[in-house]
N, C-alpha and C positions, 0 to 999 in steps of 0.2 A: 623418627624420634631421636632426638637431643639427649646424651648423657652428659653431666658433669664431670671432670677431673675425678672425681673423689671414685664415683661408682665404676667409672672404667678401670681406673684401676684394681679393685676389688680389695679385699680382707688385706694385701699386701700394701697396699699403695701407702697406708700410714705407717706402719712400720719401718717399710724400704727409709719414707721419707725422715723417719726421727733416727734410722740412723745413718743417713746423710748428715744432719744437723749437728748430731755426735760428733763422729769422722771432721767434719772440716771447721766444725764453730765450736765447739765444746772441750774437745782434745788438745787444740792451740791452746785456749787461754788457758786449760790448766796448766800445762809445760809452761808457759809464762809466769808461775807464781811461784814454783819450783827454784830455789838458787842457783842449785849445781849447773841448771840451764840455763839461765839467764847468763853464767860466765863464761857457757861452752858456745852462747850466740857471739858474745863480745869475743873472745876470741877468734871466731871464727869471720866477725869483719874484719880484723885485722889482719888478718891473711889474706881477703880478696884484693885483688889488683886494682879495682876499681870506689870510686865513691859514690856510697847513696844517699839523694837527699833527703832530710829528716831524719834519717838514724845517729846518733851518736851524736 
């Protein structure tokens, strides 16, 4: 017998996953609308050694 993703997982598997979804996609773009952050990113390319393309 075959289970789906969802049932193996059990009662946790949705949870675990919305707060993955939190954690890595939800948590960034809030600090992105934030100012005080957005001057503490700019500053902090200005310090790296190197250049990245598309920023700044």
């Amino acid at each position: 017998m075959q289970k789906n993703l969802l049932q193996k997982s059990g009662k946790w598997g949705v949870t675990l996953g919305a707060i993955w979804l939190g954690i890595h996609i939800a948590v960034p773009l809030a600090l992105l609308r934030i100012p005080a952050f957005q001057k503490y990113l700019i500053a902090f390319q200005n310090k790296l050694p190197f250049s990245i393309p598309g920023v700044g």
